[in-house]
C-alpha positions as CSV (number, residue, x, y, z in Angstrom):
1,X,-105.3,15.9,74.9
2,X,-108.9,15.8,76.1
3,X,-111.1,17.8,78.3
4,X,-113.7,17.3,81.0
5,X,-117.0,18.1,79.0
6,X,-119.0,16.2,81.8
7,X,-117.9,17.9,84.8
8,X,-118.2,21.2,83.0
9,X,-122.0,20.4,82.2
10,X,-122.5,19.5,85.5
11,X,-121.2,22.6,87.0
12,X,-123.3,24.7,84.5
13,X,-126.2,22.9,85.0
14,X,-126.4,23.1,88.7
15,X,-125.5,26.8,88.4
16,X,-128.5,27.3,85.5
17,X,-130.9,25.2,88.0
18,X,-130.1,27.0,91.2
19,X,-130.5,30.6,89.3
20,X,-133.7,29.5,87.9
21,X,-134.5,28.4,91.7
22,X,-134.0,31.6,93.4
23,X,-135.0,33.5,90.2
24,X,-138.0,35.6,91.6
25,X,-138.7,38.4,88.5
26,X,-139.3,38.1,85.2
27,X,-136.0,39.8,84.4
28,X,-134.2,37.2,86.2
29,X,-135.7,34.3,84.5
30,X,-135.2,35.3,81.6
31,X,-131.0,36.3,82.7
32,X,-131.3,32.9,83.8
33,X,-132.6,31.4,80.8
34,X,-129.7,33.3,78.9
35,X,-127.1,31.9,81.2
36,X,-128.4,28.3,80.3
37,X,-128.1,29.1,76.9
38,X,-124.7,30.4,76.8
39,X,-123.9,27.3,79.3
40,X,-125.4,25.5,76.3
41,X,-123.6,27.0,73.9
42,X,-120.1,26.6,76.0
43,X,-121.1,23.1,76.4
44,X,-121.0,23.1,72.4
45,X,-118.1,24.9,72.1
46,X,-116.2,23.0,75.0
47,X,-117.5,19.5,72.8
48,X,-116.4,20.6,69.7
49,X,-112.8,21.8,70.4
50,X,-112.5,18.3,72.4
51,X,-113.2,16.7,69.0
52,X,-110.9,18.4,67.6
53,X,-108.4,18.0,70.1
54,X,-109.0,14.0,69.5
55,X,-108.1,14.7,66.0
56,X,-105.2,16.1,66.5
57,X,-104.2,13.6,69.0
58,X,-104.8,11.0,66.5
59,X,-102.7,12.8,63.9
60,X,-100.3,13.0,65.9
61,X,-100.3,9.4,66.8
62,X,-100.2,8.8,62.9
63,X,-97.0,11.3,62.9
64,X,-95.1,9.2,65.5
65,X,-96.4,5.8,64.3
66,X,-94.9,7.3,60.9
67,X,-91.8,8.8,62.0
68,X,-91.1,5.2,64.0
69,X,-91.5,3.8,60.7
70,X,-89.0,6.5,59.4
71,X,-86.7,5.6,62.3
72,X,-87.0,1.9,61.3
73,X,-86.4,2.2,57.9
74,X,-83.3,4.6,58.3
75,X,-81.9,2.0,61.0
76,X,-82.3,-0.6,58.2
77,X,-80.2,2.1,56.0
78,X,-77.5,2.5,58.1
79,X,-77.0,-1.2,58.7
80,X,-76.9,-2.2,54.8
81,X,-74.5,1.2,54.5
82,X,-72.0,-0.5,57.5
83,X,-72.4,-4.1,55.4
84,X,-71.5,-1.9,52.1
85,X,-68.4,-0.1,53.9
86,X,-67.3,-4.1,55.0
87,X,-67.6,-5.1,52.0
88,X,-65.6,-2.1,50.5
89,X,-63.0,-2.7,53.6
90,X,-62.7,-6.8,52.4
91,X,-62.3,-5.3,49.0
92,X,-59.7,-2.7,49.9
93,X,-57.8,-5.8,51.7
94,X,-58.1,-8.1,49.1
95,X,-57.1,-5.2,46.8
96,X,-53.8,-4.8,49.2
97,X,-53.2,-8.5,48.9
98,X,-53.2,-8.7,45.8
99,X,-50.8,-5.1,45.2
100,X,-48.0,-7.1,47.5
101,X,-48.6,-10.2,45.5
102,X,-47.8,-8.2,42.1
103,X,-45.0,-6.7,44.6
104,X,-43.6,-10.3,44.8
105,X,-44.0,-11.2,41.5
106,X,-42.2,-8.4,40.2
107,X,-39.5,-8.9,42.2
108,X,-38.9,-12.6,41.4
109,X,-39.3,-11.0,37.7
110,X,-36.8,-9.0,38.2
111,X,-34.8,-11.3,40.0
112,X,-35.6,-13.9,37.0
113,X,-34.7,-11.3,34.4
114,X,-31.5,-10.8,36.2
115,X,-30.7,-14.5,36.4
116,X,-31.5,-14.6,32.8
117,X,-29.1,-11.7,31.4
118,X,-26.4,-13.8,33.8
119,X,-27.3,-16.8,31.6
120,X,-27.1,-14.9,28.1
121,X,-23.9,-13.7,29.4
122,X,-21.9,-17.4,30.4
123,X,-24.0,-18.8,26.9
124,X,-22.4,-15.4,24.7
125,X,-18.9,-16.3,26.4
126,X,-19.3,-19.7,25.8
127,X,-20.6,-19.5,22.1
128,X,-17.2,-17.1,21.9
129,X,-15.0,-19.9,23.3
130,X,-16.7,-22.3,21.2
131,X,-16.7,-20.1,17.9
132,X,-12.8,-19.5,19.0
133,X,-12.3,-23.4,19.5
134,X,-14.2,-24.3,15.7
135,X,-12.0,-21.5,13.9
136,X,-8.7,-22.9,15.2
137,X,-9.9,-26.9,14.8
138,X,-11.1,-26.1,11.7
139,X,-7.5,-24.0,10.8
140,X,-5.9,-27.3,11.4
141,X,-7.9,-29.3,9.7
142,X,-7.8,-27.0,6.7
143,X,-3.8,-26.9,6.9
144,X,-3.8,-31.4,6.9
145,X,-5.9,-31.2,4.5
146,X,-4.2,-28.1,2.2
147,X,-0.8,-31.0,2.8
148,X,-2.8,-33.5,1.4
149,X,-3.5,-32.0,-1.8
150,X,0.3,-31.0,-1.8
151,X,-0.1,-27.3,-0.7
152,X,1.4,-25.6,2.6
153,X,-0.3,-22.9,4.0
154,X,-0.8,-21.2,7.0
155,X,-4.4,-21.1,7.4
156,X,-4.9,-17.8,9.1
157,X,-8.4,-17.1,11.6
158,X,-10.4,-14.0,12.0
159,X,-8.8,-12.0,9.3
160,X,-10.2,-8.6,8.7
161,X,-9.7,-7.5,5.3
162,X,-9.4,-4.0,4.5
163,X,-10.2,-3.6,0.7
164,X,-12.9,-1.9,-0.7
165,X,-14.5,-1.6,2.7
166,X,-14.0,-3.6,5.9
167,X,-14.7,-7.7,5.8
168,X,-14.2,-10.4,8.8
169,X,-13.4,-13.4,7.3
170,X,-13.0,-16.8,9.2
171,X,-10.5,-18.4,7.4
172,X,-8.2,-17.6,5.2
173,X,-5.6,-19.2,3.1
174,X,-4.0,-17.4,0.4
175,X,-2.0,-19.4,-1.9
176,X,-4.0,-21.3,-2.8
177,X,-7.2,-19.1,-2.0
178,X,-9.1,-20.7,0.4
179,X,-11.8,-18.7,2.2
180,X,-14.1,-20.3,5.1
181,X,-16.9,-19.1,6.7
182,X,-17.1,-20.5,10.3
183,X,-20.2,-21.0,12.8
184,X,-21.1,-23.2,15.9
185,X,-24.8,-23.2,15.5
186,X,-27.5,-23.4,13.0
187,X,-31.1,-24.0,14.2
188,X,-32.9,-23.8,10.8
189,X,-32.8,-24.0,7.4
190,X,-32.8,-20.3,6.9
191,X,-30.0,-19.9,8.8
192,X,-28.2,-22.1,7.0
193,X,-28.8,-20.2,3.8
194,X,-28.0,-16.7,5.8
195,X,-24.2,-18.8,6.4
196,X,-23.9,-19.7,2.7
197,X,-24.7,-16.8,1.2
198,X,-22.3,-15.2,3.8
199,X,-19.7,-17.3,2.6
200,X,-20.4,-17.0,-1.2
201,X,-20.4,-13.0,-0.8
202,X,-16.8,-13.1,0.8
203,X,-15.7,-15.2,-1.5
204,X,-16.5,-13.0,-4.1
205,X,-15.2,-10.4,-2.6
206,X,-11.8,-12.0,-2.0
207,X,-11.7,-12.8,-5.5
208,X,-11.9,-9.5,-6.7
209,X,-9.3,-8.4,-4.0
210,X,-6.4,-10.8,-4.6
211,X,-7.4,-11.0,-8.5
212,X,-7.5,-14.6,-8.6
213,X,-10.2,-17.2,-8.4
214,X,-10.3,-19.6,-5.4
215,X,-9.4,-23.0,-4.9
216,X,-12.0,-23.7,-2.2
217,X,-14.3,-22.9,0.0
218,X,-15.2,-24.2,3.1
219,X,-18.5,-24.3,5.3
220,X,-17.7,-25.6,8.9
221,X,-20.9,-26.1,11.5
222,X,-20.4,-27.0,15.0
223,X,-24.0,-28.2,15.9
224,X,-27.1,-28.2,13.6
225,X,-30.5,-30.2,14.1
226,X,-30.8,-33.2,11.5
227,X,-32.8,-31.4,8.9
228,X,-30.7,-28.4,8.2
229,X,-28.0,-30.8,7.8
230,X,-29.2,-32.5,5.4
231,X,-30.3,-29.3,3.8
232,X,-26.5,-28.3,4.0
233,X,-25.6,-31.4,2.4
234,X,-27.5,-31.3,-1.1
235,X,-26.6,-27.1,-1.2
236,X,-22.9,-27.9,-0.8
237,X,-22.8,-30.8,-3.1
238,X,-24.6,-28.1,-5.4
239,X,-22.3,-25.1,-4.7
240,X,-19.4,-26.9,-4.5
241,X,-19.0,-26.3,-0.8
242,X,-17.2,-28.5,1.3
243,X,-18.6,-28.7,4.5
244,X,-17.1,-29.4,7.5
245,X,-19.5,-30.7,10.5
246,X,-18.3,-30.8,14.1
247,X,-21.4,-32.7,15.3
248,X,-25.2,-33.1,14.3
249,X,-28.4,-33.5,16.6
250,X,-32.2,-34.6,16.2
């Protein structure tokens, strides 16, 4: 905003001169030398509130040049806020990709775990048949064997003995007492000594039920890694076990 101080001064002045000019009293001189001062004094006035008009044109300037700046740096803002909310929109993507991978995975898992109980189910029914299968090969054998020593016996299987308490026993013979304890595998030594103890305990307590001692006892093993049977071997030999193995494996 500015204002014109010239023309204004030129006006005055030519008004001050042409009063002075036609003044013809003393009175008016000296009106007319009051009118040039208060033209004077205008002219200050006028000067001094056009300074201060440029002042407040240049603050205002220094306003605007600020608020551009403002403007700038809140454009800046909102561009690194729209690369944040990418960012956070790849992240919520990845974050879904990686929820419907965990979705797959879970269901293989589950389909896995389903397959797997299918598994434990044949290998149960087939450890059954083969437990079934040992018991009744190992009956025979114990019967050929029983003749061979000149006794007959009917070698019973999967007796369940109901004296003093309830007791599965594998084999049983009773004249002459023969008890056998029956299993298809043994993967370690201390299962091996979980089965003998097993069979010394039932042999004890057939002892005490028929009131006689026993004649033998029998171990028979379908399948057991080389170490435990050789374990088996030195504790039968020891217990006087005899042991009866359907096969043996490394």
């Amino acid at each position: 905003m500015s204002v014109d101080l010239k023309g204004i001064e030129e006006a005055v002045e030519r008004a001050v001169k042409k009063a002075l000019a036609e003044a013809r009293g003393e009175d008016l001189k000296i009106l007319a030398e009051a009118i040039k001062i208060l033209a004077d004094y205008i002219r200050e006035g006028f000067r001094l509130f056009n300074e201060r008009l440029s002042d407040i044109d240049t603050r205002f300037e220094q306003i605007n040049t600020r608020l551009e700046r403002f403007d700038t740096r809140f454009e800046q803002i909102d561009k690194r806020f729209e690369q944040i909310d990418n960012r956070f929109k790849r992240i919520d993507r990845r974050f879904k990709q990686i929820n419907t991978r965990f979705e797959q995975i879970d269901k293989r898992l589950s389909s896995l775990e389903s397959n797997v109980k299918y598994l434990m189910n044949a290998v149960n029914e087939i450890k059954t048949a083969l437990g079934a299968t040992m018991e009744d090969y190992t009956a025979v054998w114990l019967s050929k064997w029983l003749e061979e020593r000149g006794y007959r016996c009917e070698v019973k299987t999967r007796v369940t003995v109901l004296i003093d308490g309830v007791r599965e026993i594998d084999l049983l013979c009773v004249d002459p007492l023969v008890v056998g304890e029956v299993t298809t595998t043994l993967r370690s030594v201390d299962e091996a000594e979980k089965e003998i103890k097993k069979l010394l305990d039932n042999v004890t307590y057939i002892e005490k039920a028929w009131g006689t001692k026993h004649y033998a006892k029998i171990l028979a093993v379908e399948i057991a890694p080389e170490d435990v049977t050789e374990h088996l071997r030195k504790r039968v030999e020891e217990l006087g076990i005899v042991l009866v193995l359907g096969r043996s494996y490394l």
